[in-house]
DRENDRENLUM-416420 format. One record per residue: residue in three letters; x, y, z of N, C-alpha, C, O in turn. Coordinates in steps of 0.2 Angstrom, whole numbers, padded with zeros to 4 digits, always signed. Layout:
ALAXYZXYZXYZXYZ
...
This chain:
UNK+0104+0315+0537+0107+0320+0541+0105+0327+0539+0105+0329+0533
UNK+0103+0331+0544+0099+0337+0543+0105+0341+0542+0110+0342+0547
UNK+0105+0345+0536+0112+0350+0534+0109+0357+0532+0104+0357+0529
UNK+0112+0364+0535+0111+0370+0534+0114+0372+0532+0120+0371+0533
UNK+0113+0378+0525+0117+0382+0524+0114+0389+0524+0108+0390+0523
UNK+0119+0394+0526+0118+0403+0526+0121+0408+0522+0126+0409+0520
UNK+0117+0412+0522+0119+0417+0515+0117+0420+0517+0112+0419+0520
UNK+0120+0427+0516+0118+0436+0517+0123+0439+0520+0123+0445+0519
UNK+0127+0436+0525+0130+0441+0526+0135+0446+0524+0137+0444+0518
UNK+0137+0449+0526+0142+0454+0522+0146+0459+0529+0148+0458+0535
UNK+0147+0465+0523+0150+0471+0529+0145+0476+0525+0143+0475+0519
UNK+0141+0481+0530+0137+0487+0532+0141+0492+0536+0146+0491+0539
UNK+0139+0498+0535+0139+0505+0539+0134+0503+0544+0130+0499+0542
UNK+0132+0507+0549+0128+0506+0554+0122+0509+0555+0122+0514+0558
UNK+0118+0507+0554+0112+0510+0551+0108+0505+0546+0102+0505+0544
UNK+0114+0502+0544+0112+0497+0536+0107+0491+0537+0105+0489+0542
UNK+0107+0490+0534+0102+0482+0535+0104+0477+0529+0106+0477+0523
UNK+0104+0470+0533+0107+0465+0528+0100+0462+0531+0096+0464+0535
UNK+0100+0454+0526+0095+0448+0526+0097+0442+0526+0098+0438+0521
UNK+0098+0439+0531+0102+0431+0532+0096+0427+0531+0090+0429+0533
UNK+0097+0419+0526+0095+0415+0525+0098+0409+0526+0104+0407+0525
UNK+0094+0404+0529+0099+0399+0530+0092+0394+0527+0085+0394+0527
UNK+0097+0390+0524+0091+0386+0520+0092+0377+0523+0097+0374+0521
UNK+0088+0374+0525+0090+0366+0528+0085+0361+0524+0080+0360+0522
UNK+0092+0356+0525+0088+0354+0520+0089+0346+0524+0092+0347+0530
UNK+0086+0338+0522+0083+0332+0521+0080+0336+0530+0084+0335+0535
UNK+0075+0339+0532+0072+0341+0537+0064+0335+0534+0061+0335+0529
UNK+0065+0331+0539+0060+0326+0540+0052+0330+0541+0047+0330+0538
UNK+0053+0332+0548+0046+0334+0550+0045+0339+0551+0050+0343+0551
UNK+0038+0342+0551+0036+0347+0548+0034+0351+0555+0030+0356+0555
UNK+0037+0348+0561+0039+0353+0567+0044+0355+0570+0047+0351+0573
UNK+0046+0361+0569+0053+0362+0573+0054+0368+0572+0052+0372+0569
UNK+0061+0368+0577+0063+0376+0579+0069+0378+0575+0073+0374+0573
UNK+0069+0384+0573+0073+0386+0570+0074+0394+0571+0069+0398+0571
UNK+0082+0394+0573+0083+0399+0573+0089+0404+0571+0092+0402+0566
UNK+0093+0410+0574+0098+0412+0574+0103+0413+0581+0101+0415+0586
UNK+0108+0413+0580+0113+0414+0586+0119+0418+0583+0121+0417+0577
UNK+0122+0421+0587+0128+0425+0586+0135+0423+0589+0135+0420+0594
UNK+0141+0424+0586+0147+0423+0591+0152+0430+0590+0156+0429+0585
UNK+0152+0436+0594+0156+0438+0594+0165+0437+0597+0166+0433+0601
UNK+0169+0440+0592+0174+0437+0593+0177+0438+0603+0176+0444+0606
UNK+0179+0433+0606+0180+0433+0615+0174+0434+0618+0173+0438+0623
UNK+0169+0429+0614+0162+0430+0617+0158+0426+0616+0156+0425+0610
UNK+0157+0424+0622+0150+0416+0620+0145+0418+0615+0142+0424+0615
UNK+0142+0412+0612+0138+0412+0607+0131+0415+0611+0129+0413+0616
UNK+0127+0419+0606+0119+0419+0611+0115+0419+0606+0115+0418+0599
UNK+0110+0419+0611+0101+0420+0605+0101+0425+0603+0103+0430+0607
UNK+0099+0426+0594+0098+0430+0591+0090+0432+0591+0088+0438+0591
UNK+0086+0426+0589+0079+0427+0585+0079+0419+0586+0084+0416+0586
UNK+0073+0416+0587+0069+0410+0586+0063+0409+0583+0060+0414+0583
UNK+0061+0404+0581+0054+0405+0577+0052+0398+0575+0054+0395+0571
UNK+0047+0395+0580+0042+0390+0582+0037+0389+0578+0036+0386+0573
UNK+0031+0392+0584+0022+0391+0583+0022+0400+0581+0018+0403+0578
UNK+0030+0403+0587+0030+0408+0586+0037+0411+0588+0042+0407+0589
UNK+0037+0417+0589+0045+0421+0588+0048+0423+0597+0044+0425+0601
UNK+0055+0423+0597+0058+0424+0604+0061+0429+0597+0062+0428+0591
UNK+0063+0434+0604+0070+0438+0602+0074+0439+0607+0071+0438+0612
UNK+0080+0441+0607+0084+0442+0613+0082+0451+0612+0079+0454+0608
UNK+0083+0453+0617+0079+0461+0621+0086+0465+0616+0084+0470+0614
UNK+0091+0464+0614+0095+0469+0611+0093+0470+0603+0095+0475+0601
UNK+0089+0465+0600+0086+0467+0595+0081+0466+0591+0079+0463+0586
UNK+0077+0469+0597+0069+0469+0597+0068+0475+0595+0071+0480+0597
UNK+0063+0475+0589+0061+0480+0585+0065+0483+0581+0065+0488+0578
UNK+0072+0478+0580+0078+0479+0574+0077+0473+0567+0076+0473+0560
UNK+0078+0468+0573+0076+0462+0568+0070+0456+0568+0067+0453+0572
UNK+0070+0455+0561+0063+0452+0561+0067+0444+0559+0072+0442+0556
UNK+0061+0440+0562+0063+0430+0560+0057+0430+0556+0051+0432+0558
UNK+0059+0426+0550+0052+0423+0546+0054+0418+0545+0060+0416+0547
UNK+0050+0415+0542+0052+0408+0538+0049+0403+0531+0043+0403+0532
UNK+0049+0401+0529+0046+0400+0524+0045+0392+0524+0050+0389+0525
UNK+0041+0389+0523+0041+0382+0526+0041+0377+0520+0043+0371+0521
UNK+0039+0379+0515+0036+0376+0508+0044+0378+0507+0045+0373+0504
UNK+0048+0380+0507+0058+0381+0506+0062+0378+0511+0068+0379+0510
UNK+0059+0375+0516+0062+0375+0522+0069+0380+0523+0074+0378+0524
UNK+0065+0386+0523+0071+0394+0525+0069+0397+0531+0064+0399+0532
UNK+0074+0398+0534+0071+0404+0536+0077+0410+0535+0083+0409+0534
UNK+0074+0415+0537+0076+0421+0537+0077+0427+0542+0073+0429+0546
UNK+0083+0431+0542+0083+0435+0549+0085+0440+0545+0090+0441+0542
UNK+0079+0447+0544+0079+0452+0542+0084+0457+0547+0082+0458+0553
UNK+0089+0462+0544+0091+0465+0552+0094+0472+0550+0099+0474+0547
UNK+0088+0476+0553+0089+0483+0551+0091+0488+0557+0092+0486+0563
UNK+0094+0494+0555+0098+0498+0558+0101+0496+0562+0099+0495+0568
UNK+0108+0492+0558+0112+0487+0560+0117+0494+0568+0116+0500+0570
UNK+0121+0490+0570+0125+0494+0575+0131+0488+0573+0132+0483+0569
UNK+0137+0493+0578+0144+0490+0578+0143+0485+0581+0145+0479+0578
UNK+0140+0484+0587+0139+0478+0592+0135+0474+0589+0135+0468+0593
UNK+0133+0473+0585+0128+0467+0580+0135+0464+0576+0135+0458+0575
UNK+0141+0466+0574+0145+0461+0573+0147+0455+0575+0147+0454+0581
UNK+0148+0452+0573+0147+0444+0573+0146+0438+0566+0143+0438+0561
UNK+0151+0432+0570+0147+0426+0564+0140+0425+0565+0139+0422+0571
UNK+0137+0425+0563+0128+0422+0565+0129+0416+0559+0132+0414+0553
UNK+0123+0411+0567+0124+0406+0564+0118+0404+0564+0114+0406+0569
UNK+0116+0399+0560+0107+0397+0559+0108+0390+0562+0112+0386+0560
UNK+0105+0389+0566+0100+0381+0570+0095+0378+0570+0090+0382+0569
UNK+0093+0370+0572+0086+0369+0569+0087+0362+0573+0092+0358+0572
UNK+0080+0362+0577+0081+0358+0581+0071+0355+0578+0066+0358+0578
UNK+0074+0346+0575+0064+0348+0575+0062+0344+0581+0066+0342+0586
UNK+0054+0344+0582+0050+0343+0589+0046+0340+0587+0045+0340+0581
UNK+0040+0334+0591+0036+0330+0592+0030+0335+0590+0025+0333+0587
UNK+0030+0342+0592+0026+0346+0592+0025+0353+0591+0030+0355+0593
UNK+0021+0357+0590+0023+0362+0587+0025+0368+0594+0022+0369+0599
UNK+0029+0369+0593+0032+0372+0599+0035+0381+0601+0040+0384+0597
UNK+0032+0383+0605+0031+0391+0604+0038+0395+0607+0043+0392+0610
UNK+0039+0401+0605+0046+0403+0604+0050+0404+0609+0056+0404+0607
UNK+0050+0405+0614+0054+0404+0619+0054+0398+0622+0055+0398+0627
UNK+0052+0393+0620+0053+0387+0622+0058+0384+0617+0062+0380+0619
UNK+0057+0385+0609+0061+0384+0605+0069+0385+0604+0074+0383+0602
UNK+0068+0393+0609+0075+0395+0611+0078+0391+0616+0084+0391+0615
UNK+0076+0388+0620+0080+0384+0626+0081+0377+0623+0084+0373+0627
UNK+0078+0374+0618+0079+0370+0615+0084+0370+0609+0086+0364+0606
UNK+0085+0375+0606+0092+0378+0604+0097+0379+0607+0103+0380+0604
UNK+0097+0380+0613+0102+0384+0618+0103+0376+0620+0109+0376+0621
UNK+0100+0371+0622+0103+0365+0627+0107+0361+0622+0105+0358+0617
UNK+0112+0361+0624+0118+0356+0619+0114+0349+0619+0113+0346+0614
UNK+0111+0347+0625+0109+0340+0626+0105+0339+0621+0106+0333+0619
UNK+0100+0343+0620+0096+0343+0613+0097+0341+0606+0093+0340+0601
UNK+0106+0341+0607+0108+0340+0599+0106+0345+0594+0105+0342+0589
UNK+0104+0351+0594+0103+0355+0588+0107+0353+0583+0112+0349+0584
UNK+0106+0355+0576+0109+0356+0570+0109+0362+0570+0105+0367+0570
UNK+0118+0362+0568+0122+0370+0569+0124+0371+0560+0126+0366+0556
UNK+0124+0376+0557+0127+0378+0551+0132+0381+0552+0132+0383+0557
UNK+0138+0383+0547+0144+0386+0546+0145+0393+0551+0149+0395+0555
UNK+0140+0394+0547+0139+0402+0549+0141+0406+0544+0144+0404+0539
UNK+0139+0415+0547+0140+0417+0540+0142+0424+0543+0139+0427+0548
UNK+0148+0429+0541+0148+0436+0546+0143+0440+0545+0139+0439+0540
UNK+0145+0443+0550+0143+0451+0547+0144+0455+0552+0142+0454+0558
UNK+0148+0463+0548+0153+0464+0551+0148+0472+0549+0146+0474+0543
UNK+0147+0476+0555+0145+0483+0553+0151+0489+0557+0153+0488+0563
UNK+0152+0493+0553+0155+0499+0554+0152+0506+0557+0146+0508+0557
UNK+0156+0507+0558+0154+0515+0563+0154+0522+0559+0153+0527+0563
């Protein structure tokens, strides 16, 4: 059974930059989607970042934050610079693997479909101030 765990977050002033990692571990196969989502509190969970063959972002933090990942660690990482208030949230790492190597907005709708069964982690806050 595929198990995630995440680390990094904290509390930030706004402007700040934190580093989320989520690390997954017995991941069988060596295609699959992996990404990030958010849940602020009295608000549905959304896409943060995805990352395939290649990378989806959601439009609110594009050119803030970066998805890498390291494959040889099965990590990935959501680097997240000039943080804002509105960027608070538990963020949560997901990972869905595929028959095939599968490109970044594709991987987001396949994280996003419950029917899919993603694998979800705890999550982790982070909280920025004003």
């Amino acid at each position: 059974q595929v198990q995630l765990a995440e680390s990094g977050g904290g509390s930030v002033q706004a402007g700040g930059s934190l580093r989320l990692s989520c690390v997954a571990s017995r991941v069988t196969s060596s295609t699959r989607c992996m990404g990030w989502f958010r849940q602020a509190p009295g608000k549905e969970r959304e896409g943060v970042a995805v990352i395939g063959s290649s990378t989806w972002y959601a439009d609110s933090v594009k050119g803030r934050f970066t998805i890498s990942q390291d494959n040889a660690k099965n990590t990935v990482y959501l680097q997240m610079n000039d943080l804002k208030p509105e960027d608070t949230a538990t963020y949560y790492c997901a990972v869905k693997t595929t028959a095939w190597r599968t490109n970044g907005p594709y991987c987001y709708s396949r994280l996003s479909d419950k029917n899919a069964l993603p694998t979800w982690g705890q999550g982790t806050l982070v909280t920025v101030s004003s």
